[in-house]
C-alpha positions in Angstrom: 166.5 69.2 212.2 167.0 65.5 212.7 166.8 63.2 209.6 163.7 61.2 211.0 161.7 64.3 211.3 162.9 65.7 207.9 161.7 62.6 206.1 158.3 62.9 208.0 158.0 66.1 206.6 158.9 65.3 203.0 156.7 62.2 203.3 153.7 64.7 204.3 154.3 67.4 202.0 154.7 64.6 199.2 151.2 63.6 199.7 152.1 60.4 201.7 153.8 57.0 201.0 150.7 55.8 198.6 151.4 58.5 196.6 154.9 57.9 195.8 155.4 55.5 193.0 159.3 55.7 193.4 162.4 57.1 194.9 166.2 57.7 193.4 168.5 59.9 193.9 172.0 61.5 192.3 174.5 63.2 194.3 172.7 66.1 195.7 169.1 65.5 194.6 165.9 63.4 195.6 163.8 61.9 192.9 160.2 61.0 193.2 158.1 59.3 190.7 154.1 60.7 191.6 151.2 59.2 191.2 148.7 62.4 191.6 151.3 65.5 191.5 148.5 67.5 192.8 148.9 66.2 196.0 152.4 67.7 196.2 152.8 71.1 197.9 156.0 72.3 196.0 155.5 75.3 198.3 155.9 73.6 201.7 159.0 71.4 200.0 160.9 74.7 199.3 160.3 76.4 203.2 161.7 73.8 205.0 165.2 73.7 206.1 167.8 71.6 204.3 165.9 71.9 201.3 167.7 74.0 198.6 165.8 73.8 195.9 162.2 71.5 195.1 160.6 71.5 191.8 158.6 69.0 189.0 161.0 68.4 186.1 161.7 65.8 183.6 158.2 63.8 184.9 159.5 63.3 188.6 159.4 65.5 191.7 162.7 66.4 192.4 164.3 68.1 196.2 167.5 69.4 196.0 169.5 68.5 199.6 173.0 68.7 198.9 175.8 66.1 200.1 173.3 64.6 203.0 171.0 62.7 200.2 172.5 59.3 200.3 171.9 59.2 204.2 168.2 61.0 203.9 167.8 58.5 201.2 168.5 55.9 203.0 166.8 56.2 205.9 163.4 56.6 203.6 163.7 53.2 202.3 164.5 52.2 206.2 161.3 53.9 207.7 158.8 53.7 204.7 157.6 50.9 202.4 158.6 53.2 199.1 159.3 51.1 196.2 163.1 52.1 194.4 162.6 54.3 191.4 163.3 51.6 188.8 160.5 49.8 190.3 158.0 51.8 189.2 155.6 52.6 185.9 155.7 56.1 185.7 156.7 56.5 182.1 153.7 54.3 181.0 150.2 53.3 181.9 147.9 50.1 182.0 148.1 49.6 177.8 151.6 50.9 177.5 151.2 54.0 175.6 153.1 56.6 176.3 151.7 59.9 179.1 151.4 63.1 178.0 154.3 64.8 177.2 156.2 62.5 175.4 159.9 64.5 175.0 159.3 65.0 178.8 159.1 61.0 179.2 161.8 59.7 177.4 164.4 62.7 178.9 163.3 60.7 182.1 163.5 57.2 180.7 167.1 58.3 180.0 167.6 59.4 183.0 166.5 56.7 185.1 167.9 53.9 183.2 171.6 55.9 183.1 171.1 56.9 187.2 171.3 53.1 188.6 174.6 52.5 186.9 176.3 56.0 187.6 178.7 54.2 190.0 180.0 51.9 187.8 180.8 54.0 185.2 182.4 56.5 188.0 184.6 53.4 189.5 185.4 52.6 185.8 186.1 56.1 184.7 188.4 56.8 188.0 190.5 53.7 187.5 191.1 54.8 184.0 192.0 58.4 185.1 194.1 57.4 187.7 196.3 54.8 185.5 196.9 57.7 182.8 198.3 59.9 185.9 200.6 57.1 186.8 201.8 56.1 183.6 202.6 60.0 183.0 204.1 60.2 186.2 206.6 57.2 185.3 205.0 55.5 188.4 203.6 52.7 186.7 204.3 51.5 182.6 201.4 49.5 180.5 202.8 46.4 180.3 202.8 45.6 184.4 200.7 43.0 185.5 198.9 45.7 188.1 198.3 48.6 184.6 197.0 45.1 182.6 195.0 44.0 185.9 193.5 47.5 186.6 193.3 48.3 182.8 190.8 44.9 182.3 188.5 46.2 185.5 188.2 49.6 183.9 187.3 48.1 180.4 185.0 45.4 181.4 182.6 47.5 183.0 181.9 49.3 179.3 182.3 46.4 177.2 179.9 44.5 179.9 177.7 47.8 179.7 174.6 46.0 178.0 174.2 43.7 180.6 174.3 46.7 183.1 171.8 48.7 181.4 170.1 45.3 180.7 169.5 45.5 184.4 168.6 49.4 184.7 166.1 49.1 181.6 164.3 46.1 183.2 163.5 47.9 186.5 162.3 51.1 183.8 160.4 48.8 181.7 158.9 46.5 184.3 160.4 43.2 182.4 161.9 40.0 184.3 165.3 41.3 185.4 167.0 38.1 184.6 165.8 36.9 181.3 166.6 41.0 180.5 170.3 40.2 181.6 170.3 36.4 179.2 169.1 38.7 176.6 171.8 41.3 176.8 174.6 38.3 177.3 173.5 36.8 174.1 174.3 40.1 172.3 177.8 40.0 174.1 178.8 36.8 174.0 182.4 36.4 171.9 180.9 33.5 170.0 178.3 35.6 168.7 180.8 37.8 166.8 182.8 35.1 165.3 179.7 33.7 164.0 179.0 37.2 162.4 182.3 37.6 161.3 182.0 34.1 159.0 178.7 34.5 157.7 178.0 36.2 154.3 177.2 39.7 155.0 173.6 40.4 155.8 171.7 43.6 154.9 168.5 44.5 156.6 167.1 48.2 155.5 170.9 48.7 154.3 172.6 47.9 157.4 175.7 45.3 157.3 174.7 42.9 159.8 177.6 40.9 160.0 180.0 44.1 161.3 177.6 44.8 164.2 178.8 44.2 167.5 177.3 44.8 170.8 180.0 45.9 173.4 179.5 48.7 174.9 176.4 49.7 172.9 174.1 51.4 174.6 170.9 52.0 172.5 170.2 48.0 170.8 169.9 46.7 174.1 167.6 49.6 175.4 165.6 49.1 172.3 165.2 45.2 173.2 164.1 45.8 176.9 161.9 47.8 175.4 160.3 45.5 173.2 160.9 42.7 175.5 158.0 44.7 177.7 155.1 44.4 175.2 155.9 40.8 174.5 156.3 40.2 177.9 152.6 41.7 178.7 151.4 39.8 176.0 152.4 36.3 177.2 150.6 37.2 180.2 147.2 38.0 178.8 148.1 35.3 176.1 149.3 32.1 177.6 147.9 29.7 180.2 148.3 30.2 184.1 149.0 26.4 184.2 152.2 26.6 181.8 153.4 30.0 182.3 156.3 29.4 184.4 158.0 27.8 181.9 156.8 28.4 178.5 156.9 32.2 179.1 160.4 32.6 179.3 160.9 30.5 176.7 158.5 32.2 174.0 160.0 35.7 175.5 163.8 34.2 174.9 163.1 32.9 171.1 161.1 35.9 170.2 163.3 38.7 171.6 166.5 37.3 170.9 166.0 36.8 167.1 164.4 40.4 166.6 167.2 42.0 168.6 169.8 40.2 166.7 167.9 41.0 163.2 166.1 44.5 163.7 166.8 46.5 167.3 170.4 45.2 167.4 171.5 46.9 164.1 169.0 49.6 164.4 170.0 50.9 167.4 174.2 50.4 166.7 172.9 52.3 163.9 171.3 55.5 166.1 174.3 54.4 168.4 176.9 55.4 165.4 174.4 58.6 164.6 174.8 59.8 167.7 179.1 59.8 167.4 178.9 61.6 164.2 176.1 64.5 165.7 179.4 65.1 167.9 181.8 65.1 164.9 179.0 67.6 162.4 178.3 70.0 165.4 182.0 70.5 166.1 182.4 70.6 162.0 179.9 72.4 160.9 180.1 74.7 164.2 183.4 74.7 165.1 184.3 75.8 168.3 181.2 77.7 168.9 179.5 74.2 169.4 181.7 73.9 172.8 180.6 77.5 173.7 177.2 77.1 173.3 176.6 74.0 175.4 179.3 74.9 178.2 177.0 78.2 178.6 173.8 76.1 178.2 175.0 73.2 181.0 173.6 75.3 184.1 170.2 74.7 182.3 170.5 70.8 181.4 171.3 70.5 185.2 168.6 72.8 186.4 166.2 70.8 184.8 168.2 67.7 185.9 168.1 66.0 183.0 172.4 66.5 182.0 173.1 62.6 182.5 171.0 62.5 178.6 174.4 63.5 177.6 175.6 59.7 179.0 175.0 58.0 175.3 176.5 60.6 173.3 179.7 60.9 175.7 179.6 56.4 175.7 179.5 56.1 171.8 182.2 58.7 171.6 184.4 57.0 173.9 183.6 53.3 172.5 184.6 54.9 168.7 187.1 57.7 169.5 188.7 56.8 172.7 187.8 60.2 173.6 185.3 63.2 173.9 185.8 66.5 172.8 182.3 68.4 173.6 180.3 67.1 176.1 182.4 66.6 178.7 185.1 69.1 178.0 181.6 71.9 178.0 181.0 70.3 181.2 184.7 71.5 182.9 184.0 74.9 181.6 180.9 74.9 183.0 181.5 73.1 186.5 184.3 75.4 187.1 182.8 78.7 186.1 180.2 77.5 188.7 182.8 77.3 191.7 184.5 80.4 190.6 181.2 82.7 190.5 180.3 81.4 194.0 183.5 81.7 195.5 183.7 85.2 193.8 180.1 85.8 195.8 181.7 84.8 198.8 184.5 86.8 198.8 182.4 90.2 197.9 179.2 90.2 199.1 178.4 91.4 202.9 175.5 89.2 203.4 176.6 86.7 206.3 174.0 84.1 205.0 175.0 83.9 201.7 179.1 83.9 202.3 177.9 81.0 204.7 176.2 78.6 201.6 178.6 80.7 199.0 181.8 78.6 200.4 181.6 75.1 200.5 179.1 75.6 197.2 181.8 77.0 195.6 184.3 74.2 196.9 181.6 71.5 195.5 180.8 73.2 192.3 185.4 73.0 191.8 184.9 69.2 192.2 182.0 68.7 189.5 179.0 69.0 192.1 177.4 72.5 190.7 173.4 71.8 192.1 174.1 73.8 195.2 175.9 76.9 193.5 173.2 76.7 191.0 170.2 77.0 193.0 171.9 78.4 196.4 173.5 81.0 195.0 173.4 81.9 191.3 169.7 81.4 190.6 169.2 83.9 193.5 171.6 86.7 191.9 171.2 86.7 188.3 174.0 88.9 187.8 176.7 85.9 188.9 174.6 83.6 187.1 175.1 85.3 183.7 178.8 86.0 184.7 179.0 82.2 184.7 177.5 81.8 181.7 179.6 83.9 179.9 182.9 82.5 182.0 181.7 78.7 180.7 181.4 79.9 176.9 184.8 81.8 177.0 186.3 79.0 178.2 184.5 76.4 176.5 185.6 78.5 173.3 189.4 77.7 174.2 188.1 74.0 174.8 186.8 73.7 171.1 190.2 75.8 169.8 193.0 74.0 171.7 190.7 70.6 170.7 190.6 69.6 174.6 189.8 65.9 175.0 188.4 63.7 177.9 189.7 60.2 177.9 187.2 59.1 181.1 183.8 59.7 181.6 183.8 61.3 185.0 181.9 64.8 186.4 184.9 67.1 185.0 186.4 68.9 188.0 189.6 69.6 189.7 189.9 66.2 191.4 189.1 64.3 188.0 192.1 66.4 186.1 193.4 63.0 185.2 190.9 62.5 182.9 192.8 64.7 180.5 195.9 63.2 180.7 197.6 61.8 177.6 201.1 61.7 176.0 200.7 65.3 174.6 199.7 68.7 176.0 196.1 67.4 176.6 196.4 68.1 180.5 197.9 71.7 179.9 195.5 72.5 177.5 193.0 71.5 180.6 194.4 73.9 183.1 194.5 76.6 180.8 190.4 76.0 180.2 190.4 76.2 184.2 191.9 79.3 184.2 190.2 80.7 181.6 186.6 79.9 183.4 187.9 80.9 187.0 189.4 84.9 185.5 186.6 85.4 183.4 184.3 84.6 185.5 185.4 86.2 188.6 186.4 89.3 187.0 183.2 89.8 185.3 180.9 88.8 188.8 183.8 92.1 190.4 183.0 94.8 187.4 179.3 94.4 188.0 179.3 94.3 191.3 181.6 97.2 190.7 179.3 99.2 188.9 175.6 98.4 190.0 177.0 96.9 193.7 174.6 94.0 193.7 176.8 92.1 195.9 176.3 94.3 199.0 172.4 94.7 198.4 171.3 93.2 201.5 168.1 90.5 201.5 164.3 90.8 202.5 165.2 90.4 205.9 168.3 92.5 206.1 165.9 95.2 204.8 163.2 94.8 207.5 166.0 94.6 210.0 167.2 97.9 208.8 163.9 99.7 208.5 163.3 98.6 212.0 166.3 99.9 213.7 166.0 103.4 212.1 162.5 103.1 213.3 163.5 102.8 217.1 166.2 105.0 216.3 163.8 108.1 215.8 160.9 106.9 218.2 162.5 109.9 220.4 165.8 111.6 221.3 166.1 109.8 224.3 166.5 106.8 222.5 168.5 107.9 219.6 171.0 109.1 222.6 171.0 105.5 224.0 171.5 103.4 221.4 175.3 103.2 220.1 177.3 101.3 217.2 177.8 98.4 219.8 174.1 97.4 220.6 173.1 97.5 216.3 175.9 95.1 215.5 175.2 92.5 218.2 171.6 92.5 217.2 169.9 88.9 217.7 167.4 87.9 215.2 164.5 85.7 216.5 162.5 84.0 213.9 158.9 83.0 213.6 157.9 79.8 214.7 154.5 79.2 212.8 152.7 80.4 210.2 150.0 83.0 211.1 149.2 86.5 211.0 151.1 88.9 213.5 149.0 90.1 216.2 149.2 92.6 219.3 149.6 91.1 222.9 146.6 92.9 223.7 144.6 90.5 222.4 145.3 87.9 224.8 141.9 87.1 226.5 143.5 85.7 229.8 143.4 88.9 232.3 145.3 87.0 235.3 148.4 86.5 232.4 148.1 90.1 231.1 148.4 91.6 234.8 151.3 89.7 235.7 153.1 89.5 232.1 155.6 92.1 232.0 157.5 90.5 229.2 158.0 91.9 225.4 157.4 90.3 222.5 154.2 89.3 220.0 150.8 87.5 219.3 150.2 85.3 216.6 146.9 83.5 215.2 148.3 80.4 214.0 147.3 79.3 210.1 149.0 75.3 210.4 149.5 73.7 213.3 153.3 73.1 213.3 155.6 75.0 215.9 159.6 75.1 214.6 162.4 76.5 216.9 162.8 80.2 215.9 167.0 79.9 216.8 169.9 77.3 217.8 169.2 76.6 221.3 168.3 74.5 224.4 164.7 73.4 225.7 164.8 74.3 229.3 161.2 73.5 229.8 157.7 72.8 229.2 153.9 72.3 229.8 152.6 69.2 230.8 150.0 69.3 228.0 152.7 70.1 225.6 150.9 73.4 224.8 153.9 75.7 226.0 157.4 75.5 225.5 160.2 77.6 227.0 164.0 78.0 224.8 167.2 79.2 225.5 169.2 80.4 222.4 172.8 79.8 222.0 173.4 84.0 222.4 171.4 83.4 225.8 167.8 84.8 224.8 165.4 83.1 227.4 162.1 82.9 224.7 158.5 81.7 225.8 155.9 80.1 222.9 152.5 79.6 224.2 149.7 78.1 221.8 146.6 79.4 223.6 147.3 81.4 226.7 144.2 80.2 228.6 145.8 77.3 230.2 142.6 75.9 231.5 141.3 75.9 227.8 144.0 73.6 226.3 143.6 70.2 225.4 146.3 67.8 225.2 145.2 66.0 223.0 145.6 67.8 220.3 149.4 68.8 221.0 152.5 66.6 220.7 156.1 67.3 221.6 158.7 66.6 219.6 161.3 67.8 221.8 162.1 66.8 225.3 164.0 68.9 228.2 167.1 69.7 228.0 167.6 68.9 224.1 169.3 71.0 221.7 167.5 72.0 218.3 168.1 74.0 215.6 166.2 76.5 213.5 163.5 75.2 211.8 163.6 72.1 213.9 159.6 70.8 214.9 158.7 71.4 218.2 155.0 71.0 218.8 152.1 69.9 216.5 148.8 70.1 217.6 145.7 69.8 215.4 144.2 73.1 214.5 141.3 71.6 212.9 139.8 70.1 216.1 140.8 72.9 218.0 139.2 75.5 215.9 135.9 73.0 215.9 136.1 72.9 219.9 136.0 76.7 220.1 139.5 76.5 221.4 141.5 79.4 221.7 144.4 79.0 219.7 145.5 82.8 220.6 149.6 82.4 220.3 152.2 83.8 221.9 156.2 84.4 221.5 157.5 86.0 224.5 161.2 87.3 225.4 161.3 86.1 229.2 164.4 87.9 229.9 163.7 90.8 228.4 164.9 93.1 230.8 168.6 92.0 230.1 168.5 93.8 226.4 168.1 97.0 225.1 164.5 96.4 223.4 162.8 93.9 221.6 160.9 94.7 218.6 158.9 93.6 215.5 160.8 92.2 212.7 157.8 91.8 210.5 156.4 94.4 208.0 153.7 93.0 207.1 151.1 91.0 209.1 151.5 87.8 207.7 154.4 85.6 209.2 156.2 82.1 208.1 159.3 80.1 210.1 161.7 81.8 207.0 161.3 85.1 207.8 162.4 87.0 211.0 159.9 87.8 213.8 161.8 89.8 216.5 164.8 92.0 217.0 166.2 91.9 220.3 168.7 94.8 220.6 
């Protein structure tokens, strides 16, 4: 399917550009802020192709693609008018209180003021892996000019961190994105500690505010965009058209800066320092069951797609420690437990589809991408799923015993190993947690499978497949004689191309095209009027009024689709082609569209057909459908 049709269709099944409020994305995932989620067919989202996985979570509607979502999102903002995520007021309405569900909202608060700056903190947290591999290595020592050069790029980035999240907060909150970025440099500016430093200590609700310092906090300056919001809103209900360009930013400046310095500032260093010792109780009070725990519970914090809340604790950690010890080090256990179950999938099960997705999913998951193993593979065979779980708490376990610690704050994965590095057995201890996740894992996905065999259960339409070839294989004895070993395993599978309910050729009302059709295949009644290429194949022609079309697959089956047979009946204009002669398209790609409605309202006969034109080169062609009702994701035909 190209991209420009596949962001029509999420556009349509979205409820159109006016009701999107906002688009982001992550590495393999879509995120829409909705203004009336009613409007959304979640349904429709999850049929189409490309799509792995759509849902409503964490207060956005979120589409699952895989490693094509920068270029999909991309070309959204190119072709439609849809405002950037950060742009929009989702979290909160016309008076600033806060929707319905309020745990729901700030998860995704978190989330999308953390998302726009994921890229800086990945360059940061790369260039700070990759100089503890090269000093390990001997390739490079700490007191060279290029260590010291890379060493100060790395560090800025989180001691400049309030002015990035200055930024992110500011498209979140709706404030002015630059007096949000003066704010945040005050409360990193180097004067500002000196002046702390020499000042009689000041308490304020017990905290010392002469040791706070603001770089790399995360929370005060979150806490001041927020506040800088209301005060913001105010000045513009409060003070005069005629002045406010520049008495507003003044009056926003003198008020926010003094309560951030004296309230939100130590408040939130304060929830900031909370946070660090959560990580230090829950590993003391829990010991290494605390690793366990939330390596098995990761799958969940990324199925709901809200795992980046972890971002503060993991910060705070770094900015005190140097290090983390659970959330990331859960997070290898995890990610790699992932890859292993899927590669395990794909080694043992005998489902072509699934060894197909199982692969590079497994590959991705390795690196610290697990959305596709997730929802393409383990959510669909609970029996790997739980074997990861219990692969990421075994070795998450060994994490929390051999006190594993991550020194960079990267998606834990093979290619990030030198996050782990350090001048003991830190990096050892790492591969040992790998290996740990990988054998347990795997070896727990091969002893189920070994004794229930839920790897070679085949799917839905494995099972129709079957059912229909014993079928034809006792119509007669004749037939049973004919058909041989050869002619069942080079089956072709023809899918439907529109949703409809299956009906027989009889019913076509056109006796001229009955008398001379001596063709096999089906009738359909068609419930939406979209028409998707039912294989990988070629358009070798069709009608003038767009109504017909005729495909050749890749295997070389010659099919005919005909919306309404009677030829002289068809209006066109109510169909349009999206595909031209001689183009190649792929299954599930859009063909025709034609307006049902009108049709239906001009007594049109929207009678469908899907016709093997070169039937007489195959064994048979038969019914892939057990029920009556058919849909574009489920076979349609067997051509033997």
């Amino acid at each position: 399917m190209k991209v420009s049709e596949f962001i029509r269709e999420i556009i349509l099944y979205i409820g159109g550009v006016n009701n999107i409020l906002g688009i982001n994305h992550c590495s393999t995932r879509l995120r829409f802020d909705i203004d009336d989620l009613k409007e959304v067919d979640i349904n429709a989202l999850n049929r189409m192709p490309k799509v792995v996985e759509a849902f409503y979570r964490a207060g956005q509607v979120q589409i699952i693609i895989g490693d094509d979502v920068n270029v999909i999102y991309k070309e959204l903002l190119r072709t439609y008018n849809i405002p950037v995520a950060h742009q929009s007021r989702v979290e909160f309405n016309h008076d600033g209180s806060l929707l319905k569900g309020t745990l729901n909202k700030l998860m995704s608060t978190l989330v999308g003021i953390f998302q726009p700056i994921v890229p800086a903190i990945i360059g940061a947290g790369m260039i700070k892996a990759g100089l503890l591999l090269f000093v390990s290595i001997h390739f490079m020592d700490k007191s060279d000019d290029v260590y010291q050069l890379l060493s100060l790029i790395s560090d800025s980035i989180y001691y400049f961190l309030p002015i990035l999240l200055a930024l992110s907060c500011s498209y979140k909150f709706n404030t002015n994105s630059f007096l949000s970025i003066s704010i945040a440099g005050v409360l990193v500016y180097p004067e500002l500690l000196k002046i702390l430093l020499t000042t009689n200590a000041i308490e304020i609700a017990g905290i010392d505010l002469s040791s706070t310092q603001y770089a790399s906090s995360i929370i005060p300056i979150i806490l001041t965009i927020w506040m800088m919001s209301y005060v913001e809103r105010l000045c513009d209900h409060v003070i005069p058209s005629m002045v406010a360009i520049f008495l507003r930013p003044v009056v926003i400046l003198i008020v926010i800066v003094p309560i951030s310095l004296t309230i939100l500032g130590p408040v939130g260093n304060h929830i900031g320092g909370m946070l660090s010792n959560f990580t230090v109780f829950v590993q003391r009070e829990f010991g290494w069951f605390a690793n366990a725990l939330l390596a098995a519970c990761m799958p969940f914090f990324v199925m709901f797609g809200i795992h980046k809340i972890f971002y503060p604790i993991v910060i705070s950690a770094m900015t005190k420690t140097g290090y983390d010890t659970l959330v990331l080090t859960a997070m290898l256990a995890s990610n790699v437990a992932q890859g292993a179950g899927a590669l395990t999938v794909w080694l043992f099960t005998q489902r072509k589809s699934l060894k197909q997705i199982a692969l590079p999913a497994g590959i991705a998951a390795l690196f610290g991408i697990t959305e596709v193993a997730l929802y393409s593979v383990h959510l669909k065979m609970r029996q790997a799923f739980v074997c990861c779980m219990i692969g990421a708490a075994t070795s998450g376990l060994l994490a929390g015993i051999l006190g594993l610690k991550a020194y960079a704050n990267l998606a834990p994965g093979l290619v990030t190993l030198p996050m782990f590095i350090d001048d003991g057995f830190n990096l050892q201890y790492s591969l040992i947690v790998i290996f740990t996740s990988i054998l347990v894992t795997s070896v727990s996905i091969y002893l189920w499978n070994l004794k229930t065999g839920f790897l070679a259960a085949v799917s839905e339409s494995d099972d129709i497949e079957k059912k229909n070839i014993d079928d034809i294989k006792n119509r007669d004895e004749d037939n049973r004689n004919r058909i041989d070993s050869n002619t069942l395993a080079n089956r072709i599978i023809i899918f439907s191309p529109m949703f409809g309910e299956l009906r027989p050729l009889n019913e076509v009302k056109n006796d001229d095209w009955i008398e001379n059709n001596i063709w096999k295949g089906v009738g359909i009644l068609p419930s939406q009027g979209i028409v998707r290429a039912p294989f990988d194949g070629i358009v070798t022609s069709k009608s003038v009024s767009n109504h017909s079309i005729n495909l050749t697959s890749v295997e070389g089956v010659e099919l005919m689709i005909c919306i309404g047979v009677n030829e002289d009946q068809t209006n066109s204009d109510l169909f349009f082609s999206y595909a031209n002669v001689g183009d190649y398209v792929e299954l599930g790609d859009k063909l025709i569209e034609f307006n049902i409605e009108k049709a239906i309202e001009n007594n049109m006969d929207i009678f469908s057909v899907v016709i093997v034109t070169n039937s007489s080169d195959y064994f048979d062609v038969i019914s892939s459908v057990e029920s009556n009702s058919v849909k574009p994701s489920k076979p349609l035909l067997t051509i033997l």
